[in-house]
NULOVEX-591134 format. One record per atom (N, C-alpha, C, CB): x, y, z; atom name; residue number from 1; residue in three letters. Coordinates in pm, 1 decimal, m for minus. Atoms other than C-alpha are relative to their C-alpha. Glycine has a CB too. Layout:
REM NULOVEX-591134
x,y,z,site,pos,code
X,Y,Z,CA,NUM,ALA $
...
REM end
This chain:
REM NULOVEX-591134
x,y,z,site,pos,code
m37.6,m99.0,97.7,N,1,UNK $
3355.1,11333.6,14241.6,CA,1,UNK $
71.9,m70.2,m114.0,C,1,UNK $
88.2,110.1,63.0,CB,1,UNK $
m82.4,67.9,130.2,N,2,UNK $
3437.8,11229.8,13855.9,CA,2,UNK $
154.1,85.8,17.3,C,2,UNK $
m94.7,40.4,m185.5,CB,2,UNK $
m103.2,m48.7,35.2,N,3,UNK $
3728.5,11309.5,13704.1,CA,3,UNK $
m34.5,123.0,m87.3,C,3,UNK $
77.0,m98.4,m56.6,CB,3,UNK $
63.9,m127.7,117.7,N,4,UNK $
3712.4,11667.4,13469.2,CA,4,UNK $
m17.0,m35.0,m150.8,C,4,UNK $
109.0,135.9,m11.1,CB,4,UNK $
14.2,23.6,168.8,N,5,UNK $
3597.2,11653.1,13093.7,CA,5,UNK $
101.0,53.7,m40.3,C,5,UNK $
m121.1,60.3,m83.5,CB,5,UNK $
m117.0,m95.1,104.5,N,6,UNK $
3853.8,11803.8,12824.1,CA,6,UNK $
m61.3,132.0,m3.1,C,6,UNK $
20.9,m56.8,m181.8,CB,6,UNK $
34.7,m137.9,25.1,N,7,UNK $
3614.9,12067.6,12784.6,CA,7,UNK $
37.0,56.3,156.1,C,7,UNK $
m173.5,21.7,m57.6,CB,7,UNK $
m62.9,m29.6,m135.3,N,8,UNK $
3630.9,12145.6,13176.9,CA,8,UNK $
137.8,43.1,56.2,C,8,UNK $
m14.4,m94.6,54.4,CB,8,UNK $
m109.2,m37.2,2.6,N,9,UNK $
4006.0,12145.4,13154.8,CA,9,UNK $
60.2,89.2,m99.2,C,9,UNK $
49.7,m89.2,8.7,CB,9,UNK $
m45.6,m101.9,70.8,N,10,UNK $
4051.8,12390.3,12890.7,CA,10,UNK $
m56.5,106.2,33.2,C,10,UNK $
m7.1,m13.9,m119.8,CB,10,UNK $
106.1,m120.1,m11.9,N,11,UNK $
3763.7,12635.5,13031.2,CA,11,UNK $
88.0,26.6,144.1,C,11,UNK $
m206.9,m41.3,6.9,CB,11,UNK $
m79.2,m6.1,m86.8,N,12,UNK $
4010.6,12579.6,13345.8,CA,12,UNK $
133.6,108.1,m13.7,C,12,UNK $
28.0,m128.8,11.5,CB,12,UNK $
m105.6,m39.6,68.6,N,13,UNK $
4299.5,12660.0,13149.0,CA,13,UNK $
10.0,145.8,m20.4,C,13,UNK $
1.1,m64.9,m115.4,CB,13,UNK $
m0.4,m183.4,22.7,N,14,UNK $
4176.1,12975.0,13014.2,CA,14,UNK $
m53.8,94.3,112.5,C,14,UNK $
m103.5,46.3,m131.5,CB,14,UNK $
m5.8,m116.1,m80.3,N,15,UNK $
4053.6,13134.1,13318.4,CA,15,UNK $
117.1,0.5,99.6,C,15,UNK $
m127.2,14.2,70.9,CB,15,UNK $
m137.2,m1.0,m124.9,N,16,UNK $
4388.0,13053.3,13508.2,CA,16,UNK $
118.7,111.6,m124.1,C,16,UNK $
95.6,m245.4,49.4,CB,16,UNK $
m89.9,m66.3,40.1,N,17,UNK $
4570.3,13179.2,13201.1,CA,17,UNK $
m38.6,140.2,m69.9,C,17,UNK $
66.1,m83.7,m73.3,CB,17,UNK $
60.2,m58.9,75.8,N,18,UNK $
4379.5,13444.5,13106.9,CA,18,UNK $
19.8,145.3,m42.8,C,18,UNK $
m94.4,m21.4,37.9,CB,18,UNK $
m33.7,m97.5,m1.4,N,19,UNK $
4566.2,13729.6,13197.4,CA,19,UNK $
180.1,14.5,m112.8,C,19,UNK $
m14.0,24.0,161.4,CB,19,UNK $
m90.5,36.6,99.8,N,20,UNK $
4900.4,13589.9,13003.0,CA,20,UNK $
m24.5,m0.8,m146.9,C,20,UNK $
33.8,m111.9,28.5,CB,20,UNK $
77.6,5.3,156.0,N,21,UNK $
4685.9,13549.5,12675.8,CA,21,UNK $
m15.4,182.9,m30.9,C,21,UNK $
m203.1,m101.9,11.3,CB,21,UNK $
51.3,m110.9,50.9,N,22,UNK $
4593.2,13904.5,12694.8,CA,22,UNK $
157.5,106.1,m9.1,C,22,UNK $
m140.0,55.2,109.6,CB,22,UNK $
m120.6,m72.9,6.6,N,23,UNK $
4972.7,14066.9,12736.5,CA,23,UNK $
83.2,m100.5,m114.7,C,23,UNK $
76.1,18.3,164.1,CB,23,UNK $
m50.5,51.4,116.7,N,24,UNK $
5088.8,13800.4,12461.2,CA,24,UNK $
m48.2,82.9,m106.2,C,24,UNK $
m33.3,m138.1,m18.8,CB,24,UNK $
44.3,m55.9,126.1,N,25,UNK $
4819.1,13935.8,12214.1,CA,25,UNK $
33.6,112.9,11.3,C,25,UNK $
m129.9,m7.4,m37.7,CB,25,UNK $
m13.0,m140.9,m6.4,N,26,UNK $
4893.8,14292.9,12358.7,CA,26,UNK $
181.8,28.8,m60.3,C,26,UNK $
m40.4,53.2,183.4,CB,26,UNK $
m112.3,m29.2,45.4,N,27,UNK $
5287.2,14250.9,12241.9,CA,27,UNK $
m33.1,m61.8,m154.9,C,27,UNK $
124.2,m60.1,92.8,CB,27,UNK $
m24.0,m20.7,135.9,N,28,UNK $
5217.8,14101.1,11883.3,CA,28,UNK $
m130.2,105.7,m38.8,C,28,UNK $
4.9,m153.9,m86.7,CB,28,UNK $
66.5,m141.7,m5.4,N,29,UNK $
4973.6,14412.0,11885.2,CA,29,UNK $
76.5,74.9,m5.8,C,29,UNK $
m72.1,39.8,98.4,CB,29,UNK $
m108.4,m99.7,m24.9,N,30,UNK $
5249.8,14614.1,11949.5,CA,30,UNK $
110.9,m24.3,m122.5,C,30,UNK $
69.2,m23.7,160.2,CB,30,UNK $
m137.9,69.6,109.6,N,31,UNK $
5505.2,14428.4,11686.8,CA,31,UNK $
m90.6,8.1,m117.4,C,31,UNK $
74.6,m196.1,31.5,CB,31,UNK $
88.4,m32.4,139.5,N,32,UNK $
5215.7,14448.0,11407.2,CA,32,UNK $
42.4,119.5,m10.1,C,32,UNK $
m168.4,m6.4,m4.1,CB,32,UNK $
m6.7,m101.6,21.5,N,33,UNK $
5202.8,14793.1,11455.6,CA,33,UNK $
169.3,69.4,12.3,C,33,UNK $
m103.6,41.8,78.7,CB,33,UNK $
m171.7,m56.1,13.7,N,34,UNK $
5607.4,14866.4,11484.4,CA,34,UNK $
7.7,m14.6,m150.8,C,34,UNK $
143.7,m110.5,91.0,CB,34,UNK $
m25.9,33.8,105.1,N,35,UNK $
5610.7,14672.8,11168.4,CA,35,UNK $
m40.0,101.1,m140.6,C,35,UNK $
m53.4,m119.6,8.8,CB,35,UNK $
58.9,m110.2,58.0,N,36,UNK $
5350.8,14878.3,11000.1,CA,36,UNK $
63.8,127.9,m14.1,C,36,UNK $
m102.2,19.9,59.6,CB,36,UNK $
m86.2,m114.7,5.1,N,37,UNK $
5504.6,15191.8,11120.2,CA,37,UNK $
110.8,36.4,m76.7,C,37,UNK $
39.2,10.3,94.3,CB,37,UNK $
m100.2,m64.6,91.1,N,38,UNK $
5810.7,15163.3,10975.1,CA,38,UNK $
m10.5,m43.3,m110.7,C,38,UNK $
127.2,m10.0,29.4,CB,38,UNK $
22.8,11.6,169.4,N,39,UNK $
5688.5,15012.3,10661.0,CA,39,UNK $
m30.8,116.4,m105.2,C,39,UNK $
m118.4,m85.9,m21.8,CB,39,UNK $
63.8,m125.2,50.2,N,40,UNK $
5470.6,15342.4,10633.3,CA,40,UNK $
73.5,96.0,m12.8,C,40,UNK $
m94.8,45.5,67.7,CB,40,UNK $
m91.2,m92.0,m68.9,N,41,UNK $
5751.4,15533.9,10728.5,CA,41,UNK $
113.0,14.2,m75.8,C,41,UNK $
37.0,m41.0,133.1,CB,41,UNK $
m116.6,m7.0,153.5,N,42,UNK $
6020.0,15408.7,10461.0,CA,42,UNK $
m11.8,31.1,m112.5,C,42,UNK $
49.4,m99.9,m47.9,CB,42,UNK $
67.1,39.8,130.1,N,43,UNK $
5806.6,15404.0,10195.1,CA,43,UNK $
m42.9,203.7,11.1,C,43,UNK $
m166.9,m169.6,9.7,CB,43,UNK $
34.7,m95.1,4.3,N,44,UNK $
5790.7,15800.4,10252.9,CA,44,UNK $
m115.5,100.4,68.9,C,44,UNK $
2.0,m17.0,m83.4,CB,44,UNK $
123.6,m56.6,m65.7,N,45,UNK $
5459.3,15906.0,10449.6,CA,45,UNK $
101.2,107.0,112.8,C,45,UNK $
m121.1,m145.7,86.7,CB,45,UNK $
18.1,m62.3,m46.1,N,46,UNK $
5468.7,16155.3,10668.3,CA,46,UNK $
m39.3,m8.6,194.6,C,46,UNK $
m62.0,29.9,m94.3,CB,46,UNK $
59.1,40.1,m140.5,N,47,UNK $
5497.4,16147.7,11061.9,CA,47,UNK $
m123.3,26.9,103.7,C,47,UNK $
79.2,27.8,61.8,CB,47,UNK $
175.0,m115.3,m44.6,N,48,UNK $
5219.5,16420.5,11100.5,CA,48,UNK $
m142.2,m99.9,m25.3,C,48,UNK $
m31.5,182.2,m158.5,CB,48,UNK $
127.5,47.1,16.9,N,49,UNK $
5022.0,16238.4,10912.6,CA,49,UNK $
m52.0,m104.1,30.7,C,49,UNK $
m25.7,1.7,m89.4,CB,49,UNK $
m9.7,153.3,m66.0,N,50,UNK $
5091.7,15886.5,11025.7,CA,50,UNK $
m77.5,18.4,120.0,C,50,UNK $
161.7,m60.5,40.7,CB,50,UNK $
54.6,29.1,m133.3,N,51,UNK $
4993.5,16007.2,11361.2,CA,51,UNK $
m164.4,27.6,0.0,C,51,UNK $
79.4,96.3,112.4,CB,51,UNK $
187.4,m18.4,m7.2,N,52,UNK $
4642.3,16157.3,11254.9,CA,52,UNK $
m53.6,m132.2,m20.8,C,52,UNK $
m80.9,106.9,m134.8,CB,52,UNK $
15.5,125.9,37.0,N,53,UNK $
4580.7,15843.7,11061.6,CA,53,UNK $
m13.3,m130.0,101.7,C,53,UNK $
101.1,m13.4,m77.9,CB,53,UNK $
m5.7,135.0,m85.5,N,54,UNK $
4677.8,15614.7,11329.9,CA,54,UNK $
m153.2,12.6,180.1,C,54,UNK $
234.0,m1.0,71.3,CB,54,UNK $
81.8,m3.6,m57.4,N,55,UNK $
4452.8,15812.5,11581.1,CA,55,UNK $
m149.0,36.8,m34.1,C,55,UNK $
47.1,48.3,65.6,CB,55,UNK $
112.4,27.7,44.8,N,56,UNK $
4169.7,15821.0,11346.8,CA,56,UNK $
m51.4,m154.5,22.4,C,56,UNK $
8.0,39.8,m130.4,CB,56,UNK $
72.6,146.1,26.5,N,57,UNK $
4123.4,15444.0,11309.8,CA,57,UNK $
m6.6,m37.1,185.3,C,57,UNK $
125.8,m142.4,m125.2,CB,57,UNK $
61.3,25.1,m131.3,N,58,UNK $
4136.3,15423.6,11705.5,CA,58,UNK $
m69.4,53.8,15.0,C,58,UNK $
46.0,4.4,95.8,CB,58,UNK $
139.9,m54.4,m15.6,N,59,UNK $
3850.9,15651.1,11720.6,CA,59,UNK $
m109.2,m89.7,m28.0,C,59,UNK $
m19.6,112.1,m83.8,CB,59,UNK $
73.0,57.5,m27.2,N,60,UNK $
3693.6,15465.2,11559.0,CA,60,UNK $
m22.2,m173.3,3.0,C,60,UNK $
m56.0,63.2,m52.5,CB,60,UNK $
64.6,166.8,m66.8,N,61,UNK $
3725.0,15119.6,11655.7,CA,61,UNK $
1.0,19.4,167.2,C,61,UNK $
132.7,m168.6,m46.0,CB,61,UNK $
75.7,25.8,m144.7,N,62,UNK $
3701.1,15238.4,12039.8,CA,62,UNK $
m113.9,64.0,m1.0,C,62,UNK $
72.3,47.4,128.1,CB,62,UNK $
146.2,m80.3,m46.8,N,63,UNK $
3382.1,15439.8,11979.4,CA,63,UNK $
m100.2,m41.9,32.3,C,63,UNK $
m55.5,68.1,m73.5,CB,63,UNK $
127.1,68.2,m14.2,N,64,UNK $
3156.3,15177.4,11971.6,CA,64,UNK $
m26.1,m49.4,125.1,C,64,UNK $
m12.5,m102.5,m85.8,CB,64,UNK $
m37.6,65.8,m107.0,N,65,UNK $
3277.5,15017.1,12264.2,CA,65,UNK $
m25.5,116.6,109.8,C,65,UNK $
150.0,m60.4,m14.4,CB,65,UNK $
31.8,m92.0,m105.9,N,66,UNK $
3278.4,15373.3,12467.9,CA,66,UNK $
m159.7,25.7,24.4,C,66,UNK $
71.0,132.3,m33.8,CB,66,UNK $
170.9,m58.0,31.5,N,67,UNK $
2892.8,15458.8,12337.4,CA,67,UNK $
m51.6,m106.9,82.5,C,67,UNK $
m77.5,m0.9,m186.3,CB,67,UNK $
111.2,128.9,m106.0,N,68,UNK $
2740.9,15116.2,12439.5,CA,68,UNK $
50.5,m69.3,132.7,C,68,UNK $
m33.6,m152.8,m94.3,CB,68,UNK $
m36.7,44.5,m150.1,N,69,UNK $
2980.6,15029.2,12733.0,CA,69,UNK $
8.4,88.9,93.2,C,69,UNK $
118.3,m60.5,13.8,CB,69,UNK $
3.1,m83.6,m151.6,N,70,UNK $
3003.1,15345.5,12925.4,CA,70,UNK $
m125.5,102.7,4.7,C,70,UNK $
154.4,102.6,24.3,CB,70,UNK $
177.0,m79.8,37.8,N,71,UNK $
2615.0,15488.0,12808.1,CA,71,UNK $
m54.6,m1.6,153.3,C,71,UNK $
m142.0,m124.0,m131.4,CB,71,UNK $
56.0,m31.5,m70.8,N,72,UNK $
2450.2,15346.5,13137.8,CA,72,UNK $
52.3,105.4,138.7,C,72,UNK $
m42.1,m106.0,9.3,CB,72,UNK $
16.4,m72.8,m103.4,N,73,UNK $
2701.4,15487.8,13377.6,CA,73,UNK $
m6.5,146.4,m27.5,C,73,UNK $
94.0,m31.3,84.9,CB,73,UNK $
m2.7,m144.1,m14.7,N,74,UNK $
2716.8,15824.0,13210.3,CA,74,UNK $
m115.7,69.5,48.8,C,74,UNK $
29.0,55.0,m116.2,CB,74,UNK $
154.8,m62.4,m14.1,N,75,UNK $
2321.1,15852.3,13258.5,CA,75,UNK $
21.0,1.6,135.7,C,75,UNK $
m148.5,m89.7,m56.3,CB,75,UNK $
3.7,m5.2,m165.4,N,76,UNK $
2389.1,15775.0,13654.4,CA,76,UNK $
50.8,148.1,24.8,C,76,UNK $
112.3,m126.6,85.4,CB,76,UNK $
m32.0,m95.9,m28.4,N,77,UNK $
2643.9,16038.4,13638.8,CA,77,UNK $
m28.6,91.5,m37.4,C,77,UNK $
69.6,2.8,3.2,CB,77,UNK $
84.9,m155.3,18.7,N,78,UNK $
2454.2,16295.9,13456.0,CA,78,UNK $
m74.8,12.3,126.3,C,78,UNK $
m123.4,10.9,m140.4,CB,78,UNK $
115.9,m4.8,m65.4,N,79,UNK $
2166.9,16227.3,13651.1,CA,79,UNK $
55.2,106.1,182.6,C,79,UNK $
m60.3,m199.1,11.7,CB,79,UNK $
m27.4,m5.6,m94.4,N,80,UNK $
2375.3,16281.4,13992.1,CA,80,UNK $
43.0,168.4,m9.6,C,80,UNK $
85.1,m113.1,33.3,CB,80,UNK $
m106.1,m131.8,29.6,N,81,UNK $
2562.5,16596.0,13850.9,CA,81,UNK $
m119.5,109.5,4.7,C,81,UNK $
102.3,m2.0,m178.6,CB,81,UNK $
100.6,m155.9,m14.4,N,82,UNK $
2227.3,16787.0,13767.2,CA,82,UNK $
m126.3,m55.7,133.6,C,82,UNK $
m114.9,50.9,m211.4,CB,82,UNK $
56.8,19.5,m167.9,N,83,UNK $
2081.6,16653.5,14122.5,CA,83,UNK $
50.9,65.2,75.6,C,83,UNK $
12.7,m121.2,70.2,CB,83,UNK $
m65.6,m124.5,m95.6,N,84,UNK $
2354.2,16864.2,14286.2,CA,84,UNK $
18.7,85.5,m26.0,C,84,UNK $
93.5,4.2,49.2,CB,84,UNK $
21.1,m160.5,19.4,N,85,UNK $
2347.6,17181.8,14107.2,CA,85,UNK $
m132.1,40.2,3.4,C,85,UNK $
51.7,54.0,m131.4,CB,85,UNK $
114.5,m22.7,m63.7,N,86,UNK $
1952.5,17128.5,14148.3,CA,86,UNK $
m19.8,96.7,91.7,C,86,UNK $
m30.5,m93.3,48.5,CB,86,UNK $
m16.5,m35.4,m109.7,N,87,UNK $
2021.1,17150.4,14486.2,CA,87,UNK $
87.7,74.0,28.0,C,87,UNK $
3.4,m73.3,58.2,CB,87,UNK $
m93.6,m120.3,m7.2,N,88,UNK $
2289.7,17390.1,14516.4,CA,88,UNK $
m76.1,167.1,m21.2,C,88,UNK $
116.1,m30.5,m129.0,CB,88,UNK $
112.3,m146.1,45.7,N,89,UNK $
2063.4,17654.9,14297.6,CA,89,UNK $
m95.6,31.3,133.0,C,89,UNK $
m133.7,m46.5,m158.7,CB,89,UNK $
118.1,m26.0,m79.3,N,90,UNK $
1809.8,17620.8,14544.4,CA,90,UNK $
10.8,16.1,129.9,C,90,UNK $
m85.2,m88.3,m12.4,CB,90,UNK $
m28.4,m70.2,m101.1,N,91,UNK $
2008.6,17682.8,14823.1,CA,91,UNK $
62.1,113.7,54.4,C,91,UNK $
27.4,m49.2,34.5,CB,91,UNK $
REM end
């Protein structure tokens, strides 16, 4: 057995650390948006509206992600849902 490449030890790296990377980016995620907030927030806006605003743009940057990542199982679970009122009706 060689020794590991550099690339090998960084592809190492990131799946050992991979769950630390994602709660780092998830707190300056969190500190962007504090920042934002009260920038929007001094500067006069509106908390009503801040909040539509803020849950507009998550609409739509998770929509795409819900449509094409949870499409095949919804077809399973349609499929299953009108398989048992099928069968229900007909009994």
């Amino acid at each position: 057995m060689g020794e590991l490449t550099f690339c090998e030890k960084v592809s190492a790296w990131f799946r050992n650390s991979k769950s630390y990377l994602l709660i780092l980016s998830l707190q300056f995620g969190s500190a962007g948006m504090y920042v934002l907030t009260m920038d929007a927030l001094n500067k006069g806006m509106s908390h009503y509206i801040f909040v539509v605003y803020r849950n507009v743009i998550a609409t739509i940057a998770l929509a795409p992600f819900a449509f094409f990542l949870e499409r095949y199982y919804s077809i399973l679970f349609m499929k299953s849902c009108y398989t048992q009122s099928s069968i229900d009706i007909f009994m």
